[in-house]
Every structure is written in C-alpha cells, then in structure tokens.
C-alpha positions in Angstrom: -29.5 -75.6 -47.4 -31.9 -75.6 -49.9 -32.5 -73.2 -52.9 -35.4 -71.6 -52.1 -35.2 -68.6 -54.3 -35.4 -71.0 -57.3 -38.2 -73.3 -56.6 -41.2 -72.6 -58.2 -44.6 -73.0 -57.3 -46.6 -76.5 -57.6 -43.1 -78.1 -58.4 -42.2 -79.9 -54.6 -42.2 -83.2 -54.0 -43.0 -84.8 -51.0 -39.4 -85.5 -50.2 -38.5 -81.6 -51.4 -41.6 -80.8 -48.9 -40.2 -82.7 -45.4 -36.9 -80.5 -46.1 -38.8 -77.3 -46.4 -40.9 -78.2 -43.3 -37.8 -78.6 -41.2 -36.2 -74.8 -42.9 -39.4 -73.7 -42.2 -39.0 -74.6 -38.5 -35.3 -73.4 -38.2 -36.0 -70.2 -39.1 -37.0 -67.1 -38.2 -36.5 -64.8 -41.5 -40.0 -64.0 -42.3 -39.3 -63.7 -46.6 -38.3 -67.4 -46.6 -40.7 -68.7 -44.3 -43.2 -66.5 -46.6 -41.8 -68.4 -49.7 -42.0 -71.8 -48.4 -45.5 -71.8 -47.1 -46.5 -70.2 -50.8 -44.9 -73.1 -52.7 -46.5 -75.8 -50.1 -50.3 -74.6 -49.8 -51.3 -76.3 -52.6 -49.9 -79.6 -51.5 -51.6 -82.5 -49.5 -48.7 -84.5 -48.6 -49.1 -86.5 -44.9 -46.3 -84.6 -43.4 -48.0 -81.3 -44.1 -51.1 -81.1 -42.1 -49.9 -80.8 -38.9 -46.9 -78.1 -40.4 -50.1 -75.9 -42.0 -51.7 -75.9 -38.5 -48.9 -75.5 -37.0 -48.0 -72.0 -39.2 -51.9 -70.9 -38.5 -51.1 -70.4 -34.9 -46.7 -68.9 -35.7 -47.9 -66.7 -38.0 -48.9 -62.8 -37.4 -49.2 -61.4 -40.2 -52.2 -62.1 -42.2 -50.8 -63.0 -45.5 -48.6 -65.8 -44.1 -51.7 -67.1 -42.1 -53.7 -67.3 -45.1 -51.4 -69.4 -47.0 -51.0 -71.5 -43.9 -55.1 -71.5 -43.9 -55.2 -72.3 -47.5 -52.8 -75.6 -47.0 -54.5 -76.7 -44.1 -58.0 -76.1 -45.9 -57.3 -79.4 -47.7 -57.2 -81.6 -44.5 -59.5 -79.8 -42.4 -63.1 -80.2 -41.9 -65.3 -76.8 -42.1 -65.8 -77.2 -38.4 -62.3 -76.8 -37.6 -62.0 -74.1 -40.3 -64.5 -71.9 -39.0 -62.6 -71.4 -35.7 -59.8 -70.8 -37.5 -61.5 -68.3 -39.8 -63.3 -66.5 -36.7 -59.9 -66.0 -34.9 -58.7 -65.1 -38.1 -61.8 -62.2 -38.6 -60.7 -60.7 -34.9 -57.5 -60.0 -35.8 -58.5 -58.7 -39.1 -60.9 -56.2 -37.3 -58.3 -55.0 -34.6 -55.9 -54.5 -38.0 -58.0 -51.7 -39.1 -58.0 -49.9 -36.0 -54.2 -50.5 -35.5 -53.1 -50.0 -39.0 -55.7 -48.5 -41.0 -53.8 -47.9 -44.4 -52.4 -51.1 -44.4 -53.3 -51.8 -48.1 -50.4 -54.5 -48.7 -51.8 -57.0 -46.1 -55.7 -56.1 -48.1 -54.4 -56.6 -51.5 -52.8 -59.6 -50.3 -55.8 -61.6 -48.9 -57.8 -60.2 -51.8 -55.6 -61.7 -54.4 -56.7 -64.3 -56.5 -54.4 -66.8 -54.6 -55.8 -65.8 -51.1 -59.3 -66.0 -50.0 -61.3 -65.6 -53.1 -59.5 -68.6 -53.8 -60.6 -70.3 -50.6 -64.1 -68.8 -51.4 -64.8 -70.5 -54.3 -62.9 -73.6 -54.0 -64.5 -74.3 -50.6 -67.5 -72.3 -50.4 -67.5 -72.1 -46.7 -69.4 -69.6 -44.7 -66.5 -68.8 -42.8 -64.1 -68.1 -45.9 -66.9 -66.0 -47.7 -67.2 -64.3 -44.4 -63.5 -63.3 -44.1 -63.5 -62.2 -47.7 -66.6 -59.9 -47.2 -65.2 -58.2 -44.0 -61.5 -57.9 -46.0 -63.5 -56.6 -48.7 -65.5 -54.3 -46.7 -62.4 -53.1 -44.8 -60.2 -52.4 -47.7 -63.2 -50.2 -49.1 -63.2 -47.9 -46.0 -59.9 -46.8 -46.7 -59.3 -43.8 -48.7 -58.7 -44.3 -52.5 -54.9 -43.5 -52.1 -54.0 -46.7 -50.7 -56.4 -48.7 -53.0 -55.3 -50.3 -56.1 -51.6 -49.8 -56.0 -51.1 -53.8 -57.1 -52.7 -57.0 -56.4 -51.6 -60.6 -56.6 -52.0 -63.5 -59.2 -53.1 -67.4 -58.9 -49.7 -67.7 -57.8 -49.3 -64.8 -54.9 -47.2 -63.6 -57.1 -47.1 -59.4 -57.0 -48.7 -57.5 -60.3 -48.4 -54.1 -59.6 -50.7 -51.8 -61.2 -49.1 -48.2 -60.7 -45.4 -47.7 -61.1 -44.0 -46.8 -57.2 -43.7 -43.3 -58.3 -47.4 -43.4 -58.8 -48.1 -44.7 -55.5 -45.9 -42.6 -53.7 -47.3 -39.8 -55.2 -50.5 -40.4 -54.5 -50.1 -41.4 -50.5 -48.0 -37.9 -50.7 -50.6 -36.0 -52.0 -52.9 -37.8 -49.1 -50.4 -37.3 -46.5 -50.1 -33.6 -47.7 -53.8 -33.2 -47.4 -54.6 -34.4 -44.3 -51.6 -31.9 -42.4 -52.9 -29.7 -43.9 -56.3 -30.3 -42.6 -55.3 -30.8 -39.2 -54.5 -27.8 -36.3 -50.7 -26.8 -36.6 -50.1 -28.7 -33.3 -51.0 -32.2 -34.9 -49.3 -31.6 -38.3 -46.3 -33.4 -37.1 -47.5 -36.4 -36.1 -48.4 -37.3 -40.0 -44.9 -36.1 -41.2 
C-alpha cells in the first residue's frame, strides 16, 4: 500500500506512477482516487494515457474529470479532445439545473490548476469553450455561493472566507429566500 497522503505533487516517477495506476483501479474511495489523479496529470509517462482516458469516462464528478482531461491533454490530439470537452460541456449544463449552488465543483474547474490552465497551455477552442460556459455558469449563481475559496497551480484549496463566513452568508441566503416563498414551500429550503 502506498503512501498516498504524503506524495507531493510533480514528485512520481514512472515506477511510483504504474503503482498508483493499479490503486487507482482497486479502488473505489473517491478522496484517494481524487489525490492520485492530481499528483499524475502533469505526467506523460507511456503507461498513463490509456489510465487518463480511462478516468475521463469513471469519473462523475467534474473536478476528477478534469484532472483526468488535463493528463490525457498531453497525449491527445485536439480532435479527440474536443469530444471529450463537448460531452464534458453537457454534463456541465445539466449540473446547473440539477445542482444550481454547486459552487465547490465551479471553483474547482475555475482554479488555476483546472481549465484556465488547459486554456492557456493548449489554447483549444474546446477548453476556452468549457471555461466560458463554467465561467458563465458560476456567474448566474447568487453572490452567496461565490468566492468562498478557490484553488492554486497545485489544486490545492485557498480558501478565502473563514467557514463561519461562508456559512453565514448561505444562512443569510437560505433565510431570505423562506422567507420569500408561500408558507407551504418554506420547508422544502430548511
């Protein structure tokens, strides 16, 4: 079993990368298969294309499939990307209506790591389109949800209110809208 909680990012080898490939594939705890694809999608080893692919299509939640998108990004031809990125767009769009305050997936693929990395690195019209409809997205949502942290380089979390701060404000928005809403609906917010 390997370490995973003390690897650091950019310091795998390719040996180091096979083994996390196969934990990878063993298991089903999403925080370390979250870890290992953020301390692999910056490396271009053999084995790893077809793992990176591979993650696109195990992956449902957005910030995993990015970093899978990110690693595979280095092997794949803008062709192949752009499919990835449209299927990638849909599910996006259906996340809004499903989950519309879902600012920690937003922040997430807004990060500097995520796909204003992929933006400038590759320039791609599909990546710059993904990162205008995140954008675009994350701007419809009301103000409480926005700007409670972001990520660095490194997908690393820098939060930018303490979690007293964001939980005040989402209470305050929560408070607001029962109280906008007919007594019948109020408790469906609670």
């Amino acid at each position: 079993m390997i370490d995973i909680e003390n690897l650091r990012y950019g310091t795998v080898n390719e040996d180091l990368a096979k083994q996390l490939v196969m934990e990878y594939e063993a298991t089903k705890n999403l925080p370390i298969r979250y870890r290992i694809l953020r301390l692999l999608c910056l490396h271009d080893y053999p084995v790893l294309e077809t793992f990176f692919k591979s993650a696109i299509s195990r992956e449902r939640y957005l910030d995993m499939k990015i970093l899978a998108i990110k690693g595979y990004a280095q092997f794949a031809s803008e062709k192949s990307l752009t499919k990835v990125m449209e299927n990638f767009c849909d599910i996006l769009a259906k996340r809004e209506l499903s989950t519309p305050y879902n600012y920690g997936e937003y922040e997430f693929l807004r990060g500097k790591h995520a796909l204003p990395f992929l933006a400038e690195k590759y320039g791609y019209a599909s990546f710059l389109k993904a990162l205008q409809q995140t954008n675009e997205q994350y701007e419809r949502m009301p103000d409480a949800f926005k700007g409670i942290f972001t990520t660095n380089e490194f997908g690393e979390q820098v939060r930018l209110l303490t979690p007293e701060e964001s939980s005040a404000r989402i209470n305050a928005f929560r408070a607001a809208a029962r109280a906008a809403l007919p007594t019948a609906s109020k408790a469906t917010l609670a």
